[in-house]
N, CA, C and O of each residue as an XYZ file, in Angstrom:
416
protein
N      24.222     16.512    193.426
C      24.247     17.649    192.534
C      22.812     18.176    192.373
O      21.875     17.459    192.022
N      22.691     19.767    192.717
C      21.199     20.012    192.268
C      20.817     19.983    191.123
O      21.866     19.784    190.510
N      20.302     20.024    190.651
C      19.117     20.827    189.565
C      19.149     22.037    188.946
O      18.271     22.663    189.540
N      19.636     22.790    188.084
C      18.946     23.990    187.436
C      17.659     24.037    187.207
O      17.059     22.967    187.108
N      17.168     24.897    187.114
C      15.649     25.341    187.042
C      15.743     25.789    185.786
O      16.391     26.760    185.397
N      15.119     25.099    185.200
C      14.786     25.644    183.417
C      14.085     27.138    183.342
O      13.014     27.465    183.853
N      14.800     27.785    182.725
C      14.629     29.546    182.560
C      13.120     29.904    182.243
O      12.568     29.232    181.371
N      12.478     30.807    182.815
C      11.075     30.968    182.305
C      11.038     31.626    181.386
O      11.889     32.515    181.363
N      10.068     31.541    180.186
C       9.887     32.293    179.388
C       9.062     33.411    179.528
O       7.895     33.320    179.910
N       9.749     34.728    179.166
C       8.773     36.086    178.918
C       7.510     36.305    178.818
O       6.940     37.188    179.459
N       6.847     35.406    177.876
C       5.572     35.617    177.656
C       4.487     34.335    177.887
O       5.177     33.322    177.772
N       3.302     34.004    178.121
C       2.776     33.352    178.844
C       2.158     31.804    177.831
O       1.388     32.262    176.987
N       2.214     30.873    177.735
C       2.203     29.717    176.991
C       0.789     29.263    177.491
O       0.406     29.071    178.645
N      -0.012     29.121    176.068
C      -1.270     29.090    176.161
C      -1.296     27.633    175.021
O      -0.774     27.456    173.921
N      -2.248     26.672    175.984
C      -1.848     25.025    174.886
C      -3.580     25.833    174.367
O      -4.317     26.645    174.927
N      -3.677     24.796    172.533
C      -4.429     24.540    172.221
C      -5.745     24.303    172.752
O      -6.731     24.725    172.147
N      -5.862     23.563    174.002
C      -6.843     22.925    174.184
C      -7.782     24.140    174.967
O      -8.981     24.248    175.224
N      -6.566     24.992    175.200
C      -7.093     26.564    176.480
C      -7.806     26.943    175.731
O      -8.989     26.918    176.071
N      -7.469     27.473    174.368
C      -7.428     28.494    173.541
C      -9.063     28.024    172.645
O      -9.878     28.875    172.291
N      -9.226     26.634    172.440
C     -10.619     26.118    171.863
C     -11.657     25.936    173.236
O     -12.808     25.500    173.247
N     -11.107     26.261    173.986
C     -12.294     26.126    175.223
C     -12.729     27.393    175.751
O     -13.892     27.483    176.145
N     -11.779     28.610    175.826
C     -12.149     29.882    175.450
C     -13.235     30.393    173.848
O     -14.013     31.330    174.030
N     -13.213     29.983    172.947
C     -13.666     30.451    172.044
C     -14.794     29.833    172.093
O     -15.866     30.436    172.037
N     -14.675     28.341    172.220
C     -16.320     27.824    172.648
C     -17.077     28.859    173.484
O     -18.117     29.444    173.180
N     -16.304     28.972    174.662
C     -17.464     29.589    176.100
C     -17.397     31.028    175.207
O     -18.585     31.129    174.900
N     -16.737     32.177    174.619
C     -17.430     33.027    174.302
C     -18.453     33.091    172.880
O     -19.099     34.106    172.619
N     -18.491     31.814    171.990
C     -19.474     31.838    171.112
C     -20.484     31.065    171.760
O     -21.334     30.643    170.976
N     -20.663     30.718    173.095
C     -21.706     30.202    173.563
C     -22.587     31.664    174.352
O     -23.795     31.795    174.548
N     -21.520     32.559    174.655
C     -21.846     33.793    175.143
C     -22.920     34.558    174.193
O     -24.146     34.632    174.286
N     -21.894     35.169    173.122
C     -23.069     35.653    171.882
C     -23.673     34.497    171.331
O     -24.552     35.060    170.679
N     -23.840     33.286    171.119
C     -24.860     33.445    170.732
C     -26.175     33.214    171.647
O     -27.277     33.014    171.139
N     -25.955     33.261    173.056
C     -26.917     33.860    174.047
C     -27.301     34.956    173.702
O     -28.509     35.189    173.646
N     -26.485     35.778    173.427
C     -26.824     37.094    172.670
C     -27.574     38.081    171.868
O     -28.136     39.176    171.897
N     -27.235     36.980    171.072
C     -27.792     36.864    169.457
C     -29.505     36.668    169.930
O     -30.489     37.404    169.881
N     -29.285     35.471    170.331
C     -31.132     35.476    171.124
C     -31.906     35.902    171.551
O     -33.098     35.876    171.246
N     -31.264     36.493    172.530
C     -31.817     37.832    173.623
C     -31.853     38.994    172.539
O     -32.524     39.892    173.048
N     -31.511     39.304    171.512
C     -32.124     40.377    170.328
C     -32.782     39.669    169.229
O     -32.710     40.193    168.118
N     -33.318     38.726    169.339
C     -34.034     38.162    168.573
C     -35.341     38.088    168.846
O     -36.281     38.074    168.051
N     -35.354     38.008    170.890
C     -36.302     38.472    171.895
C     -36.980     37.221    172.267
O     -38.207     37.126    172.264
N     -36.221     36.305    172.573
C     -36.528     35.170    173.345
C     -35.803     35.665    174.739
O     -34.596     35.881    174.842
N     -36.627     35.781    175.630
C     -37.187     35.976    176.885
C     -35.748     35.324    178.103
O     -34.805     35.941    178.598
N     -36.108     34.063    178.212
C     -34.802     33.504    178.816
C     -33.409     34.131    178.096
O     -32.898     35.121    178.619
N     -33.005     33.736    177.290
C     -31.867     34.684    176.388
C     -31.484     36.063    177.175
O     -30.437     36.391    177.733
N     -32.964     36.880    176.978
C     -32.689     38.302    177.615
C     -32.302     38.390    179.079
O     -31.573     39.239    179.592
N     -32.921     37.353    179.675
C     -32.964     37.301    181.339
C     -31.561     36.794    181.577
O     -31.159     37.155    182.683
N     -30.820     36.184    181.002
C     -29.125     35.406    181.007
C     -28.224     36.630    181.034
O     -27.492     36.898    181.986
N     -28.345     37.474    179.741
C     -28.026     38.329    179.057
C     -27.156     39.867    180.163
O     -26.143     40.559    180.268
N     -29.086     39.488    180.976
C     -29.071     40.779    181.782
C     -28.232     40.637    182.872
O     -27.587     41.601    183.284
N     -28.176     39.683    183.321
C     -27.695     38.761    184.549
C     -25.978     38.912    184.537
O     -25.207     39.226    185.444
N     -25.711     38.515    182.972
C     -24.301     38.635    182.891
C     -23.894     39.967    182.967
O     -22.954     40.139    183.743
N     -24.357     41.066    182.341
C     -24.302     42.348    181.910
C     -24.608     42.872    183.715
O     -23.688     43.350    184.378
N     -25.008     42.817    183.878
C     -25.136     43.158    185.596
C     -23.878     43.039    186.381
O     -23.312     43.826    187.140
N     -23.602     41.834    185.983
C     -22.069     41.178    186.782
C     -20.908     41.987    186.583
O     -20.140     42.535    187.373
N     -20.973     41.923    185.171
C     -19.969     42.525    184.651
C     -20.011     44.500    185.115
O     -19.200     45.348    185.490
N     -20.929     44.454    184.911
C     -21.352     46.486    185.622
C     -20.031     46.626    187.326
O     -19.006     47.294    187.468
N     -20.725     45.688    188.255
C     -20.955     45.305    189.595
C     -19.183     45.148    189.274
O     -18.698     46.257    189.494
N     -18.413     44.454    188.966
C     -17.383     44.056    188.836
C     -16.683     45.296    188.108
O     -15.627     45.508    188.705
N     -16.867     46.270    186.973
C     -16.311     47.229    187.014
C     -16.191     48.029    188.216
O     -15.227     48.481    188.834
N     -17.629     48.082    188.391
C     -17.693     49.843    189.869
C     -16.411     49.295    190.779
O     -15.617     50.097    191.273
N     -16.270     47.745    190.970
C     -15.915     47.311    192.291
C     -14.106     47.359    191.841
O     -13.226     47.495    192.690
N     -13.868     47.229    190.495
C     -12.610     47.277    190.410
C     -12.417     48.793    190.326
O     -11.444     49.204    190.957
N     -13.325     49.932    189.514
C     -13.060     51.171    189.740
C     -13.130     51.950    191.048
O     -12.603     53.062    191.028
N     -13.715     51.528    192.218
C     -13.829     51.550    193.918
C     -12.324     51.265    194.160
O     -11.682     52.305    194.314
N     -11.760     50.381    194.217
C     -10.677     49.845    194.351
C      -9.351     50.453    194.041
O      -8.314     50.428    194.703
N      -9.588     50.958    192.984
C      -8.590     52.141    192.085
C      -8.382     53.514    193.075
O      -7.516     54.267    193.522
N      -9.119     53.383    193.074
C      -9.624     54.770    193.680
C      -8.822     54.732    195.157
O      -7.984     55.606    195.378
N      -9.037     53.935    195.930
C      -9.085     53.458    197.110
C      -7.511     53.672    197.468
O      -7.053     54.083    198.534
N      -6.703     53.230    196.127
C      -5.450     52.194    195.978
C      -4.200     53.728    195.578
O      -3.025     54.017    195.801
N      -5.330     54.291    194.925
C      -4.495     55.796    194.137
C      -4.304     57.028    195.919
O      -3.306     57.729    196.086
N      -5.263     56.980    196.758
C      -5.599     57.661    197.435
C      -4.323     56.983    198.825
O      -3.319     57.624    199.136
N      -4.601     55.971    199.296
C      -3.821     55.250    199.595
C      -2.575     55.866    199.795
O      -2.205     56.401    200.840
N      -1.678     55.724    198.301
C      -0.616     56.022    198.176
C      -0.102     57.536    198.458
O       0.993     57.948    198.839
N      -1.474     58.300    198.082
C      -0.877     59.581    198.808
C      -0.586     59.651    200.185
O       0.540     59.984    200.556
N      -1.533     59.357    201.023
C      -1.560     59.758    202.356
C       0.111     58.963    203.118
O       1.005     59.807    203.187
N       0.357     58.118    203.424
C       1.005     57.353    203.659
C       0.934     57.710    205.506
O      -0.027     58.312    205.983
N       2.044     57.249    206.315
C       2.277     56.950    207.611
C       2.535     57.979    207.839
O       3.465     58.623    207.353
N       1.185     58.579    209.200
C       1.761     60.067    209.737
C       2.890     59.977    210.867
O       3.734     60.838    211.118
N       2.734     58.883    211.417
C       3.278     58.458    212.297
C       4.989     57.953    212.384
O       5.584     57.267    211.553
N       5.447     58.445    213.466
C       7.816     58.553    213.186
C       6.913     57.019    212.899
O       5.832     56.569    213.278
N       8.361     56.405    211.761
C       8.708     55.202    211.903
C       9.933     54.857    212.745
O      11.059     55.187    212.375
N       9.681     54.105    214.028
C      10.885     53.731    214.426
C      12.138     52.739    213.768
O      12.093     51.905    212.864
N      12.929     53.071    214.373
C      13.968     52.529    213.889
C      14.422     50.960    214.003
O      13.692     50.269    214.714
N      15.280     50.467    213.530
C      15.823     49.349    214.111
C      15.973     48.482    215.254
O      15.841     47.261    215.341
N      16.336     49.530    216.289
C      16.393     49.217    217.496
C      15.324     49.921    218.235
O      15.479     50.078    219.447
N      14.204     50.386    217.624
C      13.366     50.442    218.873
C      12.112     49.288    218.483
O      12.117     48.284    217.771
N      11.363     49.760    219.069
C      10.113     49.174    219.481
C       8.892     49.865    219.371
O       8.667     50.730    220.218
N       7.909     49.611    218.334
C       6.454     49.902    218.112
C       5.822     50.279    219.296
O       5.175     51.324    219.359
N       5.981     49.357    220.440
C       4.789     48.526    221.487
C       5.274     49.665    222.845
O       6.437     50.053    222.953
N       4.519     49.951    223.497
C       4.797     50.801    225.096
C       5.589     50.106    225.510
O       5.676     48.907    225.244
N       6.391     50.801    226.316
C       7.871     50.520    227.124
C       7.095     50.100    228.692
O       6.282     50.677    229.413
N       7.958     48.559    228.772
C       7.148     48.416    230.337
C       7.799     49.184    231.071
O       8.979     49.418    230.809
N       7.052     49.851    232.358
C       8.237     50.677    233.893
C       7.471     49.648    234.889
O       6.286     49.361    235.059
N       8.606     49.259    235.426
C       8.563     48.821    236.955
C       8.416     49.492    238.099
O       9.373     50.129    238.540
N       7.537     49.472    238.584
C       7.010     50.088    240.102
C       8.595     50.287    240.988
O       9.244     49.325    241.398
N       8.952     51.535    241.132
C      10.342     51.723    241.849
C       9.496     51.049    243.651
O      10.421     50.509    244.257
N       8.444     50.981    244.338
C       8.608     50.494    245.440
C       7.686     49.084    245.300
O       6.779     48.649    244.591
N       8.818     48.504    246.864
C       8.555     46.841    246.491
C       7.175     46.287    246.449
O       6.325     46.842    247.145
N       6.962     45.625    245.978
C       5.520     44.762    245.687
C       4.781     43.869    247.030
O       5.316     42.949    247.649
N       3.317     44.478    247.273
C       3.242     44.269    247.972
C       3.043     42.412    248.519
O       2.922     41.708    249.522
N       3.096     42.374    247.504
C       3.212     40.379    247.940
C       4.527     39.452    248.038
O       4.592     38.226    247.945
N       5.773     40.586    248.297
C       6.540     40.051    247.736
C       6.944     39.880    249.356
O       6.319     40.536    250.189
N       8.240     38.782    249.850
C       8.540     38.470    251.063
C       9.674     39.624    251.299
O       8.688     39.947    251.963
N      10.393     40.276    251.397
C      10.779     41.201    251.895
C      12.351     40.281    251.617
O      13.171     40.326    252.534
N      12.597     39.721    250.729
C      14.172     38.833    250.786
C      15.066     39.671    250.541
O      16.247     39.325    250.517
């Protein structure tokens, strides 16, 4: 007898332990932050580094958009064949005999 597969739930299940390890890493974020306007030097240089990333990672997801929107207009100029044909060139066979062939 198989198995049922227990039904997934709708929305996405996040344990405790996710949820305090997220809030750590972003109050470890500001208060990198916090520093770098306080004007300790390293602080600012972290700061910039992240803030860079994050720039670099927009353009590259807004590039992408772009890319993805444009995309969808153009689509295949080209017939799509059908079922029964074939993408690939049609082989033709030389109608006279080959010259290596024994004459059988």
């Amino acid at each position: 007898m198989s198995e049922i597969p227990a039904p997934q739930k709708p929305i996405p299940q996040f344990t405790i332990r996710w949820m305090l390890g997220l809030m750590t890493g972003w109050a470890m974020v500001f208060s990198i932050v916090a520093l770098a306007m306080r004007g300790h030097l390293w602080a600012l240089g972290i700061v910039v580094g992240l803030g860079t990333l994050v720039v670099f990672m927009l353009i590259g997801a807004l590039l992408f958009s772009v890319v993805w929107i444009f995309a969808g207009f153009g689509g295949s100029r080209a017939a799509k064949p059908s079922l029964g044909e074939t993408p690939f060139a049609e082989v033709i066979r030389p109608k006279t005999p080959d010259l290596f062939d024994e004459g059988e």
